[in-house]
PQR file with spaces between the fields and no chain letter, atoms N, CA, C, O and H, PARSE charges and radii, in Angstrom:
ATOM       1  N    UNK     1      81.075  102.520  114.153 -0.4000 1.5000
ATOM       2  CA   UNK     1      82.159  101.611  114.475 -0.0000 2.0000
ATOM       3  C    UNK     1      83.146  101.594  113.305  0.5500 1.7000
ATOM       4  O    UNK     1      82.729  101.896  112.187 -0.5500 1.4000
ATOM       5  N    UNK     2      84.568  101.224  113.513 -0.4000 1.5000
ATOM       6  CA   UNK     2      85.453  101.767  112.942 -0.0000 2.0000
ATOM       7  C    UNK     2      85.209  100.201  111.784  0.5500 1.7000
ATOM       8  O    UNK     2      84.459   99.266  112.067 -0.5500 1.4000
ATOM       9  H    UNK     2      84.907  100.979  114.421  0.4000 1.0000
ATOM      10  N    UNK     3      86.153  100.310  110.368 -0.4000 1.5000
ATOM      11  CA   UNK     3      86.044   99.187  109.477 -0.0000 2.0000
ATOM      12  C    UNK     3      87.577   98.706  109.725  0.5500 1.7000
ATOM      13  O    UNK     3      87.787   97.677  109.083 -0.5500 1.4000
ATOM      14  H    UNK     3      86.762  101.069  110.138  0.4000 1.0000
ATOM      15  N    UNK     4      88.424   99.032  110.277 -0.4000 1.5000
ATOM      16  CA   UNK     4      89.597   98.539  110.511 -0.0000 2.0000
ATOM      17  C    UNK     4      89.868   97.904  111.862  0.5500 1.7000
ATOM      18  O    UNK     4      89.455   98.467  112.876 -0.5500 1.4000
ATOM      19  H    UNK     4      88.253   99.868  110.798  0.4000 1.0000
ATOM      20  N    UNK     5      90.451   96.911  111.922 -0.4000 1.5000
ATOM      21  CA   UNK     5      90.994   96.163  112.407 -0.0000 2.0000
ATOM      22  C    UNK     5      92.264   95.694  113.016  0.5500 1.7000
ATOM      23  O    UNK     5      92.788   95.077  112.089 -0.5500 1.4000
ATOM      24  H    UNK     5      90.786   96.453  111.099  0.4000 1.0000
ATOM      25  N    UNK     6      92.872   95.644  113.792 -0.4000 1.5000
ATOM      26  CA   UNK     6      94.284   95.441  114.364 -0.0000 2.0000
ATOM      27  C    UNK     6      94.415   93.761  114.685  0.5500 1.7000
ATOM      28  O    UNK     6      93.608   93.540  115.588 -0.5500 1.4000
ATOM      29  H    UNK     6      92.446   96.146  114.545  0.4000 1.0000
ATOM      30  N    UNK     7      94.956   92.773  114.389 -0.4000 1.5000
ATOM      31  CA   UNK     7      94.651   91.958  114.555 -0.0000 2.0000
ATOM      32  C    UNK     7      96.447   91.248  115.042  0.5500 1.7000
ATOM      33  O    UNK     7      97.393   91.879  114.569 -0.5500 1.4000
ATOM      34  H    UNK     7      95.612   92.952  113.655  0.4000 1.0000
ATOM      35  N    UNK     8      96.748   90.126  115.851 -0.4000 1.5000
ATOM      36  CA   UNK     8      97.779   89.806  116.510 -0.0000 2.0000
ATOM      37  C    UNK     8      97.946   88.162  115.606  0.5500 1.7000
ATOM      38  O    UNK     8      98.036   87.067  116.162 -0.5500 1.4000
ATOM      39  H    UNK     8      95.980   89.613  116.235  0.4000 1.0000
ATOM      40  N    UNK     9      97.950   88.404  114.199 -0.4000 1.5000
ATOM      41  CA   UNK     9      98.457   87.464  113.439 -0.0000 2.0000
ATOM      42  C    UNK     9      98.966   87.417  111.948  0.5500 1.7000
ATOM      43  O    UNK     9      98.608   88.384  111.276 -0.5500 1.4000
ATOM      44  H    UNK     9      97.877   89.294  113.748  0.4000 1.0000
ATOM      45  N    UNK    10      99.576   86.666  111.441 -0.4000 1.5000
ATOM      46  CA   UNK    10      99.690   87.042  109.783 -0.0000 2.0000
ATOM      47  C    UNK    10      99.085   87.177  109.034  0.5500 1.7000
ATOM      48  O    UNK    10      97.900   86.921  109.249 -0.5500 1.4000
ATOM      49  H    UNK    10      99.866   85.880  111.987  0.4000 1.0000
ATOM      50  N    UNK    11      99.447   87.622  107.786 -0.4000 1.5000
ATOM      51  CA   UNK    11      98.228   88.456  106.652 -0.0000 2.0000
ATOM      52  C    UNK    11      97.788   86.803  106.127  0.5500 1.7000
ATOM      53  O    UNK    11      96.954   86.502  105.273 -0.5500 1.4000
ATOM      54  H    UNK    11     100.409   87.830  107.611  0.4000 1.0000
ATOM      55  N    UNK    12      98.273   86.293  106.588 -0.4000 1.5000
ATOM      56  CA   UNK    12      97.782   84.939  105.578 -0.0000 2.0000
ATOM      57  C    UNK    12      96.626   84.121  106.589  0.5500 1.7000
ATOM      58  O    UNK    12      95.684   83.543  106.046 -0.5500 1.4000
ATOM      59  H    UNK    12      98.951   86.537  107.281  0.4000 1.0000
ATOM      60  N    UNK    13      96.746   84.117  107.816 -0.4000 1.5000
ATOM      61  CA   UNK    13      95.310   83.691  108.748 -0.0000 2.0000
ATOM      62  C    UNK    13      94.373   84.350  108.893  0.5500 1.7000
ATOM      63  O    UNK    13      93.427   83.687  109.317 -0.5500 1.4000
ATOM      64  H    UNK    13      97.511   84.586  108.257  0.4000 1.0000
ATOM      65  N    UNK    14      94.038   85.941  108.661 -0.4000 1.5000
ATOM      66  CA   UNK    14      93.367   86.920  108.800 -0.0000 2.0000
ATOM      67  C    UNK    14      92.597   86.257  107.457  0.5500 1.7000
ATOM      68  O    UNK    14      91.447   85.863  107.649 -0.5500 1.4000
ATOM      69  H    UNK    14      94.807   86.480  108.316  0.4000 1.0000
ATOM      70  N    UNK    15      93.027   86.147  106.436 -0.4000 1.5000
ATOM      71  CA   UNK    15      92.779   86.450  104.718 -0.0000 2.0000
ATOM      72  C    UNK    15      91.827   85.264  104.921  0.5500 1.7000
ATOM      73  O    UNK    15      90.684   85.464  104.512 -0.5500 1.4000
ATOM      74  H    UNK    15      93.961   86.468  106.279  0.4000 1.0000
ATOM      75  N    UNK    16      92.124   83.829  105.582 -0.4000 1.5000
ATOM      76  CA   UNK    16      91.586   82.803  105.539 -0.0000 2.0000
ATOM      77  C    UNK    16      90.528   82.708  106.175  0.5500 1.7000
ATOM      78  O    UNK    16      89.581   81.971  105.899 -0.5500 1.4000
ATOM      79  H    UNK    16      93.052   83.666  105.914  0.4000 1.0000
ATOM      80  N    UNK    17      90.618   83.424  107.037 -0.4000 1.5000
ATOM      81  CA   UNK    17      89.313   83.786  108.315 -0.0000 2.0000
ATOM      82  C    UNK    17      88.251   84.414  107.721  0.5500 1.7000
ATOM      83  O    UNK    17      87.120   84.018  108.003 -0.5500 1.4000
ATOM      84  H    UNK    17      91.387   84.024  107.260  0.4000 1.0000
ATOM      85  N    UNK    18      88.435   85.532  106.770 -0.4000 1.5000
ATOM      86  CA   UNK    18      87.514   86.145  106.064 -0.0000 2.0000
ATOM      87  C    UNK    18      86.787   85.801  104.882  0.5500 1.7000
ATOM      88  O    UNK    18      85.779   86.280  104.363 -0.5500 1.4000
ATOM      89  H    UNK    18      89.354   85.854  106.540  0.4000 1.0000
ATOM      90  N    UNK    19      87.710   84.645  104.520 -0.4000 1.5000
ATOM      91  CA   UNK    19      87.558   83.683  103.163 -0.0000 2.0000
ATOM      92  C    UNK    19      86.175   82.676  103.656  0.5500 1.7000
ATOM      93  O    UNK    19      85.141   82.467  103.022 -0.5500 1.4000
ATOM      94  H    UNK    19      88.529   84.255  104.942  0.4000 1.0000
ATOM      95  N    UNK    20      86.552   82.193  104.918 -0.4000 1.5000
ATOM      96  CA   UNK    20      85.935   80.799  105.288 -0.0000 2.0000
ATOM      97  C    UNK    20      84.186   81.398  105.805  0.5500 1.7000
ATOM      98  O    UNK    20      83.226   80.628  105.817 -0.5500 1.4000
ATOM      99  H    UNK    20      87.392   82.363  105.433  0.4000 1.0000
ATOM     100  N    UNK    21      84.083   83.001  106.223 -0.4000 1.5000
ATOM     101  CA   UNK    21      83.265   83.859  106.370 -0.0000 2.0000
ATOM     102  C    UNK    21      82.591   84.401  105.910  0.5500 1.7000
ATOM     103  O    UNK    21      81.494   84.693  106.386 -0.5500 1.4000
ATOM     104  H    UNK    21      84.864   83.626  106.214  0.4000 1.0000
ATOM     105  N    UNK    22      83.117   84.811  104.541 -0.4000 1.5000
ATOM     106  CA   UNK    22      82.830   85.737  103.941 -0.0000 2.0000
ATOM     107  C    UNK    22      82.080   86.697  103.973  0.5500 1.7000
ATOM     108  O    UNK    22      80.916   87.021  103.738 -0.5500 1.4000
ATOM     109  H    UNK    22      84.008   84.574  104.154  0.4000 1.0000
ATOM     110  N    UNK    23      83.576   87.308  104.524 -0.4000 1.5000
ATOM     111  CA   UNK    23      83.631   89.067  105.201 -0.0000 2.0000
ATOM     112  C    UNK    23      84.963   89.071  104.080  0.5500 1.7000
ATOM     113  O    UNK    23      86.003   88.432  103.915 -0.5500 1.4000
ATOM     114  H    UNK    23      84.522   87.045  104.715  0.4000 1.0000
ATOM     115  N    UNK    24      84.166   90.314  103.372 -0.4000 1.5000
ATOM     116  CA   UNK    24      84.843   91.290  102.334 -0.0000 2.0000
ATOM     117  C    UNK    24      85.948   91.914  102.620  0.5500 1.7000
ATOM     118  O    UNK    24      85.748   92.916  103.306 -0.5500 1.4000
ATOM     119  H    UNK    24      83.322   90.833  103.505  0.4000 1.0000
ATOM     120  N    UNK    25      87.365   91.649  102.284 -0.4000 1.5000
ATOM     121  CA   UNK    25      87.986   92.892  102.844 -0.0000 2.0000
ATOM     122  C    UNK    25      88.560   93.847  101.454  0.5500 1.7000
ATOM     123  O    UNK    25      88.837   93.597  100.281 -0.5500 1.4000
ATOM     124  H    UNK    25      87.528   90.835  101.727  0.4000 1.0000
ATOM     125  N    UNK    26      88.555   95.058  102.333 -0.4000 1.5000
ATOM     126  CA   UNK    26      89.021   96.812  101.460 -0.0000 2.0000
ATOM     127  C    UNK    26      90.165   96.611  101.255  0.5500 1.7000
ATOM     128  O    UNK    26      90.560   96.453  100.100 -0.5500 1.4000
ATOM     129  H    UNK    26      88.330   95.261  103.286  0.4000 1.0000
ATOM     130  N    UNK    27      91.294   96.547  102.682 -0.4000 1.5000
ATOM     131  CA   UNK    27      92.725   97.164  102.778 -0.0000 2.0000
ATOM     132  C    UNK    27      93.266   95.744  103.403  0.5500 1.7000
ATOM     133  O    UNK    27      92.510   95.214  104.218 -0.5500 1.4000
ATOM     134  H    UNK    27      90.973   96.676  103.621  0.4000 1.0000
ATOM     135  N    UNK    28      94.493   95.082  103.103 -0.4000 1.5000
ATOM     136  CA   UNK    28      95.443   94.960  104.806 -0.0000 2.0000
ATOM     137  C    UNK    28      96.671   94.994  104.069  0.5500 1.7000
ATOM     138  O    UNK    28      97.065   95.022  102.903 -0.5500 1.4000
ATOM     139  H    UNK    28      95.107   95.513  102.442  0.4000 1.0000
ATOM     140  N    UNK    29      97.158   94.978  105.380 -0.4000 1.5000
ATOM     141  CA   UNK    29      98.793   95.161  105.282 -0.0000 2.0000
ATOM     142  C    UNK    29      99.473   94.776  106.668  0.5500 1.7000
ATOM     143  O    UNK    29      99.064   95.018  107.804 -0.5500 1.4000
ATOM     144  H    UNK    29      96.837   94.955  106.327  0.4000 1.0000
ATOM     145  N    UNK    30     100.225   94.342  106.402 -0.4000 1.5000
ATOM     146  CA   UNK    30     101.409   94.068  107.828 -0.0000 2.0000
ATOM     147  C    UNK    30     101.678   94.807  108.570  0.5500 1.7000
ATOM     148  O    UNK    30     102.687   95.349  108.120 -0.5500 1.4000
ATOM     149  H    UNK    30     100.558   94.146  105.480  0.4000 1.0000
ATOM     150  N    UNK    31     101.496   95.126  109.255 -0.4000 1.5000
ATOM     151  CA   UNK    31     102.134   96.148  110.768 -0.0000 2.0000
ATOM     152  C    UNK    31     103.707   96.222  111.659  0.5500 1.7000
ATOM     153  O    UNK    31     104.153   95.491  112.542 -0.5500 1.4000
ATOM     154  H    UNK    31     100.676   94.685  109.621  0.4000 1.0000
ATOM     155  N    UNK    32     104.120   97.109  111.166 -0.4000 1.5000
ATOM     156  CA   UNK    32     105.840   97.333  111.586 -0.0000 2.0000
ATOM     157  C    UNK    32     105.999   96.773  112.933  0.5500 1.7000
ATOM     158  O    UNK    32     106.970   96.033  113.091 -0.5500 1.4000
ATOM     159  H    UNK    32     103.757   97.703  110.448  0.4000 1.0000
ATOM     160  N    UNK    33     105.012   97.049  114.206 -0.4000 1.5000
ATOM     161  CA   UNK    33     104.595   96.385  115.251 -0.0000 2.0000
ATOM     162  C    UNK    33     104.430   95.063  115.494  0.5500 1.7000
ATOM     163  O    UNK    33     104.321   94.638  116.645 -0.5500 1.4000
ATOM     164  H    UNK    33     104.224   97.650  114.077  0.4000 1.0000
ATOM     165  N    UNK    34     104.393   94.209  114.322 -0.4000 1.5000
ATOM     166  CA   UNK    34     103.605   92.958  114.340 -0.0000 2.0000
ATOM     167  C    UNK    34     102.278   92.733  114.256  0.5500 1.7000
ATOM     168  O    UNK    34     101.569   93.331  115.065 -0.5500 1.4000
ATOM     169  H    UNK    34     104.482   94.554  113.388  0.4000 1.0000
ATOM     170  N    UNK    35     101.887   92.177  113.650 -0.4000 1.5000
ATOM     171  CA   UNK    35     100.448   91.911  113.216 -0.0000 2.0000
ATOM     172  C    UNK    35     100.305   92.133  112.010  0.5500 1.7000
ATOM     173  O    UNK    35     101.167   92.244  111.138 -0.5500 1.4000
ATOM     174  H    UNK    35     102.464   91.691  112.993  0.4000 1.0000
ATOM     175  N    UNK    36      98.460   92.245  111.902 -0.4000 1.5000
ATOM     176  CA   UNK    36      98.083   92.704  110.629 -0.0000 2.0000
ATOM     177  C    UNK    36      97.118   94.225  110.609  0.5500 1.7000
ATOM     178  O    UNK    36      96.671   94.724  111.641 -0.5500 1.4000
ATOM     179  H    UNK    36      97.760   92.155  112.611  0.4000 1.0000
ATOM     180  N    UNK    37      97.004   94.559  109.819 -0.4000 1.5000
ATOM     181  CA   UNK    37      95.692   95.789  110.107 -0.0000 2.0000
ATOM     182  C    UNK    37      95.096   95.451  108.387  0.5500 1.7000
ATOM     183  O    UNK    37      95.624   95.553  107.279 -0.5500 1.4000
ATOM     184  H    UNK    37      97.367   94.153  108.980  0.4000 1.0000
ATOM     185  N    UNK    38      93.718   95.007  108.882 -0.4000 1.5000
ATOM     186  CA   UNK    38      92.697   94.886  107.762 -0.0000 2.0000
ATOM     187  C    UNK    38      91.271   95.973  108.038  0.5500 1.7000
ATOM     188  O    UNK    38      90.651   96.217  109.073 -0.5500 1.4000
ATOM     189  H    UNK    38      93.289   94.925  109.782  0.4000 1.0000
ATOM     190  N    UNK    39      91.125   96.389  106.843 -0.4000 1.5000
ATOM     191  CA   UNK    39      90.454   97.190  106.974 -0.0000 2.0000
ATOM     192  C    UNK    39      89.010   96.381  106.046  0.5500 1.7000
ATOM     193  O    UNK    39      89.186   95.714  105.027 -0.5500 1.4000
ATOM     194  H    UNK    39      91.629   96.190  106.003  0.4000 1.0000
ATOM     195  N    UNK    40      87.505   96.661  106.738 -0.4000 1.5000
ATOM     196  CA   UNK    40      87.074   95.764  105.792 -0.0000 2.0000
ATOM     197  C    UNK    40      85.733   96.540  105.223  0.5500 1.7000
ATOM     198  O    UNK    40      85.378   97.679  105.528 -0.5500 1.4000
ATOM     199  H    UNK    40      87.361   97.204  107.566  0.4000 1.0000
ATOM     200  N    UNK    41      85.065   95.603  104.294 -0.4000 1.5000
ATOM     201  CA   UNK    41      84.358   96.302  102.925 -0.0000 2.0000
ATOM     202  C    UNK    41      83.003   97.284  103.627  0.5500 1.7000
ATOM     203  O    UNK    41      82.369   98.236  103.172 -0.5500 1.4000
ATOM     204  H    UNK    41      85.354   94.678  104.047  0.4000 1.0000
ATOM     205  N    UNK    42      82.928   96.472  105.049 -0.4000 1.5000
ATOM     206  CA   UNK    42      81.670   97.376  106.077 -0.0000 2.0000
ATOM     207  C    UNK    42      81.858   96.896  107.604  0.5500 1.7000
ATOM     208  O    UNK    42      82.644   96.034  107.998 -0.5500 1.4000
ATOM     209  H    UNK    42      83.443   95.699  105.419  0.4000 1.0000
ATOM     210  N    UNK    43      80.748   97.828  108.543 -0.4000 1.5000
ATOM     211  CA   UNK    43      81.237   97.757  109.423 -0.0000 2.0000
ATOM     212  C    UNK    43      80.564   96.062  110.066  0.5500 1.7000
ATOM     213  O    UNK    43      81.428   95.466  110.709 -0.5500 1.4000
ATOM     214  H    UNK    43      80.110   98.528  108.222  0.4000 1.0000
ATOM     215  N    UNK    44      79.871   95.673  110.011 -0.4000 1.5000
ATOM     216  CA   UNK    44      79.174   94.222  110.144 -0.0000 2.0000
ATOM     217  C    UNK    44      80.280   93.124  109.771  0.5500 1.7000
ATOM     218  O    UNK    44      80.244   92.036  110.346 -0.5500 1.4000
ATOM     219  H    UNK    44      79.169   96.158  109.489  0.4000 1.0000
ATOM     220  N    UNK    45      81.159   93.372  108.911 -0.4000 1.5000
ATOM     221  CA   UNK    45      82.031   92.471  108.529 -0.0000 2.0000
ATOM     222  C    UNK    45      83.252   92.930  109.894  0.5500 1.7000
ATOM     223  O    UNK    45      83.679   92.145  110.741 -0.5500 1.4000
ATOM     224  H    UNK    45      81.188   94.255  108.444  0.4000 1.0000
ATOM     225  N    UNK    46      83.469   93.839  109.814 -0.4000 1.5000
ATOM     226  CA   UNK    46      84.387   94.758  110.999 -0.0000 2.0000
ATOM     227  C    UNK    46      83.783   93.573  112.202  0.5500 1.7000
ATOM     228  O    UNK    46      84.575   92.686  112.523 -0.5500 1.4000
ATOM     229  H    UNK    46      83.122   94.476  109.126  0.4000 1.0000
ATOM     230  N    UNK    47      82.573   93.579  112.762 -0.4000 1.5000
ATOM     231  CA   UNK    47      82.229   93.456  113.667 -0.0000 2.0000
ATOM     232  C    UNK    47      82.122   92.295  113.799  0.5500 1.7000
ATOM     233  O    UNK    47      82.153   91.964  114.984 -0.5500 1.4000
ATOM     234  H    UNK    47      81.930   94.300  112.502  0.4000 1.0000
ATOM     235  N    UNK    48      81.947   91.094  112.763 -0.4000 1.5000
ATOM     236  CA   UNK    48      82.236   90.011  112.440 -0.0000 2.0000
ATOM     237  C    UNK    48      83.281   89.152  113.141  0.5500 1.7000
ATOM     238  O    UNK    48      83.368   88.304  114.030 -0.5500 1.4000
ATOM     239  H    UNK    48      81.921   91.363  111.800  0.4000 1.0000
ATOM     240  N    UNK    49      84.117   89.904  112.165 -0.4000 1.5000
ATOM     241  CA   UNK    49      85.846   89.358  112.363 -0.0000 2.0000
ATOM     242  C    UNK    49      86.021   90.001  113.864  0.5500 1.7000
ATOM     243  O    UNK    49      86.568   89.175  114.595 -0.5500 1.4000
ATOM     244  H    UNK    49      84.047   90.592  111.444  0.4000 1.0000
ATOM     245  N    UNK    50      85.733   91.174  114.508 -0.4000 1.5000
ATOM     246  CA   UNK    50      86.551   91.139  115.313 -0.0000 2.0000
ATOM     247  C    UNK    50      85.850   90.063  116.722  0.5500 1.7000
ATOM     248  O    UNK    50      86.548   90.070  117.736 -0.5500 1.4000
ATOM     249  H    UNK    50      85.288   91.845  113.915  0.4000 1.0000
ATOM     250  N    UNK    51      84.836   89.386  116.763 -0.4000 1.5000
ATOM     251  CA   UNK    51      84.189   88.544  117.781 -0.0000 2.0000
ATOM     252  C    UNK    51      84.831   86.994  117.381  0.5500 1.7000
ATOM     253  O    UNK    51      85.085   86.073  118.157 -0.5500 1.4000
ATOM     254  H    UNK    51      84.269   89.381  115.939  0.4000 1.0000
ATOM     255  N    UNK    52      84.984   87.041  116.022 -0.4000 1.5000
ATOM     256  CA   UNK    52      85.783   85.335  115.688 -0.0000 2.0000
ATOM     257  C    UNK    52      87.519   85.509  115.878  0.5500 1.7000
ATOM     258  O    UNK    52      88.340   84.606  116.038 -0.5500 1.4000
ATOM     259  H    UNK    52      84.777   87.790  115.391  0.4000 1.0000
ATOM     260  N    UNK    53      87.765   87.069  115.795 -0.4000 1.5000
ATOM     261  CA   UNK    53      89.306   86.574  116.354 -0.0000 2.0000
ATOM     262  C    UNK    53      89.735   87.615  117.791  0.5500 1.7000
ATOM     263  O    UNK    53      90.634   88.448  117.908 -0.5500 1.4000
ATOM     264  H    UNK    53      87.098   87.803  115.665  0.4000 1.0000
ATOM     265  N    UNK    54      88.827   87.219  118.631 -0.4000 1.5000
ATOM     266  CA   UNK    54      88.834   88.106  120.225 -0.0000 2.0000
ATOM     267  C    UNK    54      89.858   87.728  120.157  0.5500 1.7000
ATOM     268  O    UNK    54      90.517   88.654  119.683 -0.5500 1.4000
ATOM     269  H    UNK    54      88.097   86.542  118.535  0.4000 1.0000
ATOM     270  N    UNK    55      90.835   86.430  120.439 -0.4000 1.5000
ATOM     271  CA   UNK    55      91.803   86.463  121.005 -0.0000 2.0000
ATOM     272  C    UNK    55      92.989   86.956  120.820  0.5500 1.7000
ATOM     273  O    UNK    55      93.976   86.810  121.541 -0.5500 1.4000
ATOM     274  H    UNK    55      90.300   85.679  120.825  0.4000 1.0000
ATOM     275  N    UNK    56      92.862   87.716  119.565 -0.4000 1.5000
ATOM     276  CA   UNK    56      93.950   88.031  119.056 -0.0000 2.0000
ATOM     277  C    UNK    56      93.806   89.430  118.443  0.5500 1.7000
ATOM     278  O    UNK    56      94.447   89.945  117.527 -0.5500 1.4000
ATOM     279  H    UNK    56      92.061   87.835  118.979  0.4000 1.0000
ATOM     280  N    UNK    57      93.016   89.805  119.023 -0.4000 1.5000
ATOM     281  CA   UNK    57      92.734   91.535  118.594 -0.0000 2.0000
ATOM     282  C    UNK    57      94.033   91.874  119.280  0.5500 1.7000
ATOM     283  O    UNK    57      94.727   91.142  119.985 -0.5500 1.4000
ATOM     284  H    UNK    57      92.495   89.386  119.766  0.4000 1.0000
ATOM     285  N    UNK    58      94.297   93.624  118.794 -0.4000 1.5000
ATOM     286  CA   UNK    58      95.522   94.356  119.176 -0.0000 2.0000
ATOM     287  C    UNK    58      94.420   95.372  120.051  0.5500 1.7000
ATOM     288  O    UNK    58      93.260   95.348  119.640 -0.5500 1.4000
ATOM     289  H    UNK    58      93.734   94.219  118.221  0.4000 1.0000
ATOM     290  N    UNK    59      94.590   95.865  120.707 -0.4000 1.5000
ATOM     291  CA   UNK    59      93.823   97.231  121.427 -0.0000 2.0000
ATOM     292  C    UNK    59      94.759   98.191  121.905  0.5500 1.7000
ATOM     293  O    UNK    59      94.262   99.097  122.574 -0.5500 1.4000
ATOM     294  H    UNK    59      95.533   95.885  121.041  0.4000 1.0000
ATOM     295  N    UNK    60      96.143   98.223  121.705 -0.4000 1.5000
ATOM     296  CA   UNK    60      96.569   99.311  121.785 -0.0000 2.0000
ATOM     297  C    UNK    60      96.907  100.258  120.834  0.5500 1.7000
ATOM     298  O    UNK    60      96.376  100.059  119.741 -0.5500 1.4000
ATOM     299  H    UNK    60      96.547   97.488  121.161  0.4000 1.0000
ATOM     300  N    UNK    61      97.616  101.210  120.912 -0.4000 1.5000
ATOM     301  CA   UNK    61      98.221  101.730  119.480 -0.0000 2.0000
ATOM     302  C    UNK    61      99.361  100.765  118.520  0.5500 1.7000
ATOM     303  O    UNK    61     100.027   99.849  119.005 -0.5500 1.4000
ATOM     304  H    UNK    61      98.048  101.371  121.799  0.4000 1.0000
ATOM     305  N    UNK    62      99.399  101.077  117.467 -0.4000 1.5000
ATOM     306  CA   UNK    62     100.515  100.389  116.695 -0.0000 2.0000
ATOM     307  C    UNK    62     100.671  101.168  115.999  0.5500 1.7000
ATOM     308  O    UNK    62     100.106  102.258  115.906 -0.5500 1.4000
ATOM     309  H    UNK    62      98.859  101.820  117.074  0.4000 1.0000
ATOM     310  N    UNK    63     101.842  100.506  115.125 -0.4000 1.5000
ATOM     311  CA   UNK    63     103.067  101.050  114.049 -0.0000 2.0000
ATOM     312  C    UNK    63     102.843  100.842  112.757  0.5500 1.7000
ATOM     313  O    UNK    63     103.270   99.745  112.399 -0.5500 1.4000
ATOM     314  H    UNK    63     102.300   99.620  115.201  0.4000 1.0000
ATOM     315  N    UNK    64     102.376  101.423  111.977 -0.4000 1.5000
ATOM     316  CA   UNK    64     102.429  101.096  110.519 -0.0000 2.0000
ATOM     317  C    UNK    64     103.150  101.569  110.271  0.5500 1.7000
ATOM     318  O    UNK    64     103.580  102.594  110.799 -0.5500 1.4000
ATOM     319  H    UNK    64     102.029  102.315  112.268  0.4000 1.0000
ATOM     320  N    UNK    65     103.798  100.673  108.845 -0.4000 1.5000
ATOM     321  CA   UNK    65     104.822  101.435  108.164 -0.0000 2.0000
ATOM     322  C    UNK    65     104.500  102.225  106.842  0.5500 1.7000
ATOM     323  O    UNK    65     103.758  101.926  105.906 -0.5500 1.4000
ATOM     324  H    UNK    65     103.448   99.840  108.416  0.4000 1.0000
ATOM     325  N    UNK    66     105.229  103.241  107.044 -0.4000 1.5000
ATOM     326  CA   UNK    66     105.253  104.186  106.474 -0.0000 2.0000
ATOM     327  C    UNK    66     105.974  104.145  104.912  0.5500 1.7000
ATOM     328  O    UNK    66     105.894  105.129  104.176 -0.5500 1.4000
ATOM     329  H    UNK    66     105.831  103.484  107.804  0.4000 1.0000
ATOM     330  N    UNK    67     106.566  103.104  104.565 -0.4000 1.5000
ATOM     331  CA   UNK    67     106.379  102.380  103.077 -0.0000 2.0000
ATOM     332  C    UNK    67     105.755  101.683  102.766  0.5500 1.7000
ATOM     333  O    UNK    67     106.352  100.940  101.986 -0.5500 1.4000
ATOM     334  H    UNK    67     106.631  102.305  105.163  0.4000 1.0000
ATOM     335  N    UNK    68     104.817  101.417  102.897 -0.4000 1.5000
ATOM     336  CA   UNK    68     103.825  100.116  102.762 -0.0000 2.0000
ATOM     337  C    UNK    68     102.640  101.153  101.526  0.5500 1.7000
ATOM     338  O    UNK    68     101.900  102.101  101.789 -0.5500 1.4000
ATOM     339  H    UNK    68     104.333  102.020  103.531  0.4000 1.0000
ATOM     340  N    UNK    69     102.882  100.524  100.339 -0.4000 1.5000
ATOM     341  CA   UNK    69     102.279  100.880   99.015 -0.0000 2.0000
ATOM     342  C    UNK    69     100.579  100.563   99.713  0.5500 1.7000
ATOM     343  O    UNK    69     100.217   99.731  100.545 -0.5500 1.4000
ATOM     344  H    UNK    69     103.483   99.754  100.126  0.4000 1.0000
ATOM     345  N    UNK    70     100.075  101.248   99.225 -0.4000 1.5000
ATOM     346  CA   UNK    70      97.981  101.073   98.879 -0.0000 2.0000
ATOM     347  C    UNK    70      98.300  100.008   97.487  0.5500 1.7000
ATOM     348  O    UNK    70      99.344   99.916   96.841 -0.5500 1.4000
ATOM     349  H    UNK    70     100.368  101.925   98.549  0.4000 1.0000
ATOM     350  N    UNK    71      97.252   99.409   97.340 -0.4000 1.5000
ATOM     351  CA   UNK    71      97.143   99.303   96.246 -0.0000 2.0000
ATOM     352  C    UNK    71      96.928   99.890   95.266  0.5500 1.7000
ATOM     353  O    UNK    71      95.816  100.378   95.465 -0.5500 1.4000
ATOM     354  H    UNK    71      96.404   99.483   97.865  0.4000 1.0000
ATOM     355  N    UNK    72      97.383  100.302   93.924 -0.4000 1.5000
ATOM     356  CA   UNK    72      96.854  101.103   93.019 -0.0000 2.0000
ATOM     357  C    UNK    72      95.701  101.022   92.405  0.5500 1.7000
ATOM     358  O    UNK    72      95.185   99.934   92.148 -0.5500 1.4000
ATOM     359  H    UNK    72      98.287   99.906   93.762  0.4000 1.0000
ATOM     360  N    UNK    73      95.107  102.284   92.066 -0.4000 1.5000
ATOM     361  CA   UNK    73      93.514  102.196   91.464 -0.0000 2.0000
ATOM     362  C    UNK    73      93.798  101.676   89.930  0.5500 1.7000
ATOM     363  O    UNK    73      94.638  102.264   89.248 -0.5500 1.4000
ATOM     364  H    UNK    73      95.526  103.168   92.275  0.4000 1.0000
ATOM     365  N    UNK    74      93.032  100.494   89.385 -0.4000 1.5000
ATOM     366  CA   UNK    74      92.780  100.067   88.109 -0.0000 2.0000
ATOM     367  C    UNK    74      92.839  101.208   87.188  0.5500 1.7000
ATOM     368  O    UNK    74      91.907  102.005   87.299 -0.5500 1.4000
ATOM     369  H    UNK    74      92.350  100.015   89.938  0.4000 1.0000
ATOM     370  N    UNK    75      93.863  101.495   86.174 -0.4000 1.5000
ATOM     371  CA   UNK    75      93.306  102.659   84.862 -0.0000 2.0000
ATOM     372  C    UNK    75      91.547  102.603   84.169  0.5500 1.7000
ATOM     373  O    UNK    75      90.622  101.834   83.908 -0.5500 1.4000
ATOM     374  H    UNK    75      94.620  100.847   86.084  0.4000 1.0000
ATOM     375  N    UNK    76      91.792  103.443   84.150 -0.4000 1.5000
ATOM     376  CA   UNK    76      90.310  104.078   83.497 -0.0000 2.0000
ATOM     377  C    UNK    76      90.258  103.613   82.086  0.5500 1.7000
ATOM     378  O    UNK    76      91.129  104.018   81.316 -0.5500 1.4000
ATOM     379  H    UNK    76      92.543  104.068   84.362  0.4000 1.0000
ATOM     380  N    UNK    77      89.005  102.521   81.517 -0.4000 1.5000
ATOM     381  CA   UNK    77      89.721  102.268   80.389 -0.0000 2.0000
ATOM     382  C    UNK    77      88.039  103.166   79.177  0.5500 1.7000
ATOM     383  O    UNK    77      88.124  103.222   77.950 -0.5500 1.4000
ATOM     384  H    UNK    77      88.297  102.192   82.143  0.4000 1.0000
């Protein structure tokens, strides 16, 4: 099962959902489409989040944007 997520709300209710859970997340970012896409630390957390926010899953394709920075990896110290 996939660790990402499509979800039909802002990065700031997703973040809180996972907070109040604690389900780890890897990646998110905003979706050019609307929404969010979080990607998370495993798939149990994946599977987690996506049964506490059924109602608002995305299931079709979407749009990411194609400027949207990763975060950068920490220097090597």
């Amino acid at each position: 099962m996939s660790r990402a997520v499509h979800i039909d709300a802002n990065m700031q209710v997703v973040i809180d959902c996972c907070d109040k859970h604690a389900i780890g997340i890897s990646v998110i970012e905003p979706l050019q489409s609307g929404g969010t896409r979080v990607v998370l630390n495993n798939s149990d957390g994946a599977a987690s989040l996506r049964i506490r926010m059924k109602k608002n899953l995305i299931l079709g394709p979407v749009t990411r944007s194609g400027l949207y920075m990763r975060r950068a990896p920490l220097p090597y110290r």
